[in-house]
KESEKOL-490356 format. One record per residue: x negated, y, z negated of N, C-alpha, C, O in turn; residue in three letters. Coordinates in steps of 0.02 Angstrom, whole numbers, plus 50000, padded with zeros to 5 digits. Layout:
XYZXYZXYZXYZala...
% end
This chain:
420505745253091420755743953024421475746553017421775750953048unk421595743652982422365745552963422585748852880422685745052833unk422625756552871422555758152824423235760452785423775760952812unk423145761152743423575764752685423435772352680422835773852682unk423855777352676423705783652646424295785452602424885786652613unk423745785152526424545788952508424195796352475423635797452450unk424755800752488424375807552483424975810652484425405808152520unk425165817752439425745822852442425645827652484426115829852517unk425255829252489425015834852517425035831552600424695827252628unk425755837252629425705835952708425095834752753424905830052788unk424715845652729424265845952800423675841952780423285839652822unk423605841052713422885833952719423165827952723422735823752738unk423805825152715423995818352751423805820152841423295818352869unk424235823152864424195825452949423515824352966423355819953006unk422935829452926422395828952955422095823552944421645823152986unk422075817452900421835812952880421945805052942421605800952971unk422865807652931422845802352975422725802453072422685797753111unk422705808653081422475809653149421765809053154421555806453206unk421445810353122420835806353125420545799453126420075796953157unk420825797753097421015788153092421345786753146421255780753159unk421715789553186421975786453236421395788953283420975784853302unk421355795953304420805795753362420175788353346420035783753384unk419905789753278419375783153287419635777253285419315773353250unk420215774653317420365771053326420705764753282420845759353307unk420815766753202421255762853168422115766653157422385771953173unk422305761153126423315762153116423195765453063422765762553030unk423405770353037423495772552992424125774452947424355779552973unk424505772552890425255773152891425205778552816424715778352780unk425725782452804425515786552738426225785852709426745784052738unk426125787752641426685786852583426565794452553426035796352527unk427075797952559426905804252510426905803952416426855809052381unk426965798752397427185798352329427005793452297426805788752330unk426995793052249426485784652210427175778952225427065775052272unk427635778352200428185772952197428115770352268427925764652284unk428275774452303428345772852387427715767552417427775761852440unk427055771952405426435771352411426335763852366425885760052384unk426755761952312426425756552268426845750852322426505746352347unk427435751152334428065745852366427445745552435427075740752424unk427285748052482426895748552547426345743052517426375736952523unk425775747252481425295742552465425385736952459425015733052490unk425965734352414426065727752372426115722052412426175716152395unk426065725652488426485720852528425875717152565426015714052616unk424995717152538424735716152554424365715552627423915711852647unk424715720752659424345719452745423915724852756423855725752817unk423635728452726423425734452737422395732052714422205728552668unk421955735752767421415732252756421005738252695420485737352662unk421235741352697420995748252643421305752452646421565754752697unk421385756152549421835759852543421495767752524420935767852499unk421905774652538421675778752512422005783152480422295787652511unk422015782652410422405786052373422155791952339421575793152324unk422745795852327422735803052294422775800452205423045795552180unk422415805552179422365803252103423095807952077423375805952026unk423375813452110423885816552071424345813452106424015810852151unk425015811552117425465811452131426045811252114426215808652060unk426485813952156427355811752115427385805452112427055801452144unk427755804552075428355798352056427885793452012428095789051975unk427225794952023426695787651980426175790052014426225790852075unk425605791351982424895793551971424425790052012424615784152015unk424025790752037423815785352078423235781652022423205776052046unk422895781651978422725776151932423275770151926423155764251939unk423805772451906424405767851865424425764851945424585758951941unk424325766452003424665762352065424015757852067424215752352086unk423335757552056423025754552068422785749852033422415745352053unk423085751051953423035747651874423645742151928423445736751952unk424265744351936424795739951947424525734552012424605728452014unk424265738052054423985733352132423545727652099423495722352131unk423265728252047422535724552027423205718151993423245712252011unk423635721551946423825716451896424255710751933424385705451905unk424495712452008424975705952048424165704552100424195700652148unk423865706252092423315703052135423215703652181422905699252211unk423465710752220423355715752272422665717152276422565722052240unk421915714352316421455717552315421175721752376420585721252394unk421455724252395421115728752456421035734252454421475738452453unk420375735352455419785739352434420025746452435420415748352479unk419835749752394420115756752368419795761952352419445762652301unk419965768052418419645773752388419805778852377420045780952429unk419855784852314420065787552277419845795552321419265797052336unk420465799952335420245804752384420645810452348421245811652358unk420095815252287420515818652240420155823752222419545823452221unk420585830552202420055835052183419945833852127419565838352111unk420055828652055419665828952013419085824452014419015818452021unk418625830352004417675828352030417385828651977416775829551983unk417595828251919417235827851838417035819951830417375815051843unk416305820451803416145814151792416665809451762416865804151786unk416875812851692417505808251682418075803751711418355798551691unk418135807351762418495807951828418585803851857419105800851871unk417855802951873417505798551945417525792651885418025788951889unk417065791051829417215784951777417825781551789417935775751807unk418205786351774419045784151737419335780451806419675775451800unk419205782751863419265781251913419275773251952419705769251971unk418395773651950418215767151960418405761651897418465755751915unk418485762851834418505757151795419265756051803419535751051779unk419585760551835420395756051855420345753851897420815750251913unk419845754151936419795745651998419715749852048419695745752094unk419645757452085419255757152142418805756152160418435756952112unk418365754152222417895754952242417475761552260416865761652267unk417885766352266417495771152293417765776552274418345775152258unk417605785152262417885789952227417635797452275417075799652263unk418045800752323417765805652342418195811652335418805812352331unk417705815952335418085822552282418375827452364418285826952425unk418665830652330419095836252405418755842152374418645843452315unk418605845552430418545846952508417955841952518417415841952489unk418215837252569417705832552595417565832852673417985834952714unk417005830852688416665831152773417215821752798417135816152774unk417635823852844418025818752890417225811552894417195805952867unk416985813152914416395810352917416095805452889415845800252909unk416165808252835416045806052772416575799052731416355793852706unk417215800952736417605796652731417775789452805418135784452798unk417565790452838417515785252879416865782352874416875776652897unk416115784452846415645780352820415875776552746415755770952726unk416175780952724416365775452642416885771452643416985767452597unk417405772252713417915766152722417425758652770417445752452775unk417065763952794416555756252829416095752352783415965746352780unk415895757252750415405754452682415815748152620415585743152591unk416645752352620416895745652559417095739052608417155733652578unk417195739052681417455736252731416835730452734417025724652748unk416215731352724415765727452756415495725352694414905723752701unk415815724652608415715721552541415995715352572416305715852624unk415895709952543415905704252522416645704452485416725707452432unk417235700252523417875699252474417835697252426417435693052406unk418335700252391418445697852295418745690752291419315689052306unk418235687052267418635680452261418815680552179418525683652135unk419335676452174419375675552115419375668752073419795664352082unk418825668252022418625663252003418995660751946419135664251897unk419165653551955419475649951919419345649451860418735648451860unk419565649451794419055648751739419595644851680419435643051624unk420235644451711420725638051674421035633951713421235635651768unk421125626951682421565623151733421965619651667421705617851614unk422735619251690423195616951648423525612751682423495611951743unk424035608551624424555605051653425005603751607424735600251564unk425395604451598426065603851567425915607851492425965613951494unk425705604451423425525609251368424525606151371424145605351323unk424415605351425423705603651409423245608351441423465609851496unk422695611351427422305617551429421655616251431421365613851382unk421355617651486420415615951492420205624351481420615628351505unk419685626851452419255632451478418645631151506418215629051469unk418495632151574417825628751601417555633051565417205629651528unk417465639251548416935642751525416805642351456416215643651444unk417155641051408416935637951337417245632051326417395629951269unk417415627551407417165619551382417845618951350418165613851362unk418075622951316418715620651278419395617251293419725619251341unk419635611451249419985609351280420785609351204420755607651145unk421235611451237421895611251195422325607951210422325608151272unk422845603951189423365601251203423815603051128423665601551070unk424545607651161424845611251112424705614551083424935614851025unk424235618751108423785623351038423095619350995422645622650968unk423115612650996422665606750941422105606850981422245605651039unk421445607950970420925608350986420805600051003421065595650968unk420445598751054420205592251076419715590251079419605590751139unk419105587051048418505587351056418385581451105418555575751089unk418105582751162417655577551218416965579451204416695584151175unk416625570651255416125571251254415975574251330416435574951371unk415375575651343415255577351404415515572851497415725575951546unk415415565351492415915563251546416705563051542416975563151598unk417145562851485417715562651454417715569351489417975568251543unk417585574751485417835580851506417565582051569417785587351590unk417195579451608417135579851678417705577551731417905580251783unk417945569551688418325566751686419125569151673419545567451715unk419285572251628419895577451622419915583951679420435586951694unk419405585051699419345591751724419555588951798419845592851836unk419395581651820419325579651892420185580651900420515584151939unk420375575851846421045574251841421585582051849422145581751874unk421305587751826421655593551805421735595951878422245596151911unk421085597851894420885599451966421255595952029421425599552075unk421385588552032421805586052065422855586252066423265583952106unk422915589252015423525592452015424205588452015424755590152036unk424025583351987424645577051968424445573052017424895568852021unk423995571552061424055567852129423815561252093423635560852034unk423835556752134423555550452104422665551352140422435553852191unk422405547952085421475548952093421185539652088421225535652041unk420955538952143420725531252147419965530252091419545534452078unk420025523752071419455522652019418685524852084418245528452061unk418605522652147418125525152196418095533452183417555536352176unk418615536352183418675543152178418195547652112417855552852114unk418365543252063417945545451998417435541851994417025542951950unk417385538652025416605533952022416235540352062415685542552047unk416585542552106415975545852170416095553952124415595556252095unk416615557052120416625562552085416335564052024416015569352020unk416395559551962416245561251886415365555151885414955555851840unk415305551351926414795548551894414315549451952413745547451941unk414445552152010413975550052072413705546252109413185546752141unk414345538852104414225533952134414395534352198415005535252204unk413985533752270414315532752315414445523852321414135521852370unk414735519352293414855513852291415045512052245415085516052198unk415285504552233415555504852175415235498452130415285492752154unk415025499052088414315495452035414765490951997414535489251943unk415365488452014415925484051969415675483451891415495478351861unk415715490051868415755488451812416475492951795416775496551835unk416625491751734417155495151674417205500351661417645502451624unk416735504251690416245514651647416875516851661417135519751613unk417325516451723417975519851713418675519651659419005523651626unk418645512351674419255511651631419055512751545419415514851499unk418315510251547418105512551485418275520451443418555521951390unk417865524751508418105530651470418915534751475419135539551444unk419145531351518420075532251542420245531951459420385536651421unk420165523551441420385523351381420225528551323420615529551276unk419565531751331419595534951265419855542651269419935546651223unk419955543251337420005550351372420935551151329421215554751287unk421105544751378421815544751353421915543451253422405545351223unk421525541151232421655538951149421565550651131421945553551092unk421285552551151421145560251109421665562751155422195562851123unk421775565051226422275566751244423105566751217423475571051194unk423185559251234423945557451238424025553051160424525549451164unk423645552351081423475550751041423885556650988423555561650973unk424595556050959424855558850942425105565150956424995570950941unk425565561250998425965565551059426405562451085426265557851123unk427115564251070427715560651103427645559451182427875554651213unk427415562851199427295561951284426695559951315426265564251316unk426565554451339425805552551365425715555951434426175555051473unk425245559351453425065563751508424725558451572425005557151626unk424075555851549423685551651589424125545451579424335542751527unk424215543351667424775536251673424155533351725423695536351754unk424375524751722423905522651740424315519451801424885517351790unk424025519051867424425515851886424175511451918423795512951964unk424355503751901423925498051914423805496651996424175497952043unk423155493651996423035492452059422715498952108422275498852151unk423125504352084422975510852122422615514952087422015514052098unk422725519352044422275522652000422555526551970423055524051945unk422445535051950422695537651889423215544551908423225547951960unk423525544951859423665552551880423765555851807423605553651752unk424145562751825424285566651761425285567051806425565567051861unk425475567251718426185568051758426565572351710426355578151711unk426975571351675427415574951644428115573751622428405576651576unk428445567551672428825565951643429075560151603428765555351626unk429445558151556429615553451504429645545951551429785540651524unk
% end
């Protein structure tokens, strides 16, 4: 593994990271939070272990800051404050793991293998936009400029295909097999049918029409005049 240490304290940086090297990972250290936050940010590091006191920036505020650009590699907190509060305040700023000093060497190479062998943080999608237009998969909601949009249930399967595809052009086969589950195509109208009403609430008082149609080929989302 390839780790992070950030820690002020020399002889427990020294001893920390010579241990990590005998068992056989890189280990690189930052004496100070600022230093320690610029290293992290840079995303190559497979787990980090930070000091909760430090100069220049605290190690909470470095790990509040790692979370908010979307730095996730797994984090454990190596500090003498051991008050429940502590350990709380700790983990709800986004580490994984919290061990108090004087600690067994031992010990910290079972809890860097333990966050090592979690399941990565994915991060789940839960809006898709395009220009002033706004889906929430999770309450369904749909805005254009702020104006609430009411769809029916294929109309918004239908917007969502379109959102999800990202201006590209989407063939009428494409939404036949995606929004209705056709693997073939049943020549009927169900597309252009609901295109039309998709587009009448969408692009339906609005200087700019979003959904363009483009004959022969099929649909897209675009943006410009």
């Amino acid at each position: 593994m390839k780790l992070l240490l950030i820690e002020d304290d020399q002889r427990t940086a020294d001893f920390i990271c010579r241990g990590l090297h005998e068992h056989g990972h890189i280990a690189e250290h930052a004496d100070n939070g600022r230093d320690g936050l610029l290293l992290a940010a840079s995303g190559k590091y497979d787990a980090l272990i930070i000091d909760r006191m430090l100069p220049g920036m605290d190690g909470l505020s470095v790990v509040k800051a790692l979370h908010a650009i979307d730095t996730h590699a797994p984090v454990i907190f190596l500090t003498t404050m051991g008050g429940i509060d502590d350990r709380v305040e700790g983990l709800d700023a986004g580490a994984d793991d919290y061990l108090v000093k004087p600690f067994a060497f031992a010990e910290l190479l079972a809890r860097l293998g333990a966050i090592m062998r979690r399941p990565p943080v994915t991060k789940i999608r839960t809006t898709l936009s395009f220009a002033d237009l706004e889906m929430n998969l999770l309450t369904r909601e749909v805005r254009r400029g702020g104006r609430k949009i009411e769809l029916q249930p294929q109309e918004f399967k239908l917007l969502e295909f379109l959102l999800q595809s990202e201006g590209r052009i989407v063939t009428k086969t494409m939404l036949l097999e995606k929004v209705w589950g056709f693997h073939f195509d049943p020549q009927t109208s169900v597309v252009e049918t609901h295109m039309s009403r998709l587009r009448a609430k969408v692009d339906r008082d609005f200087d700019l029409a979003l959904i363009r149609t483009l004959r022969g080929i099929g649909y897209c989302l675009r943006a410009d005049a």
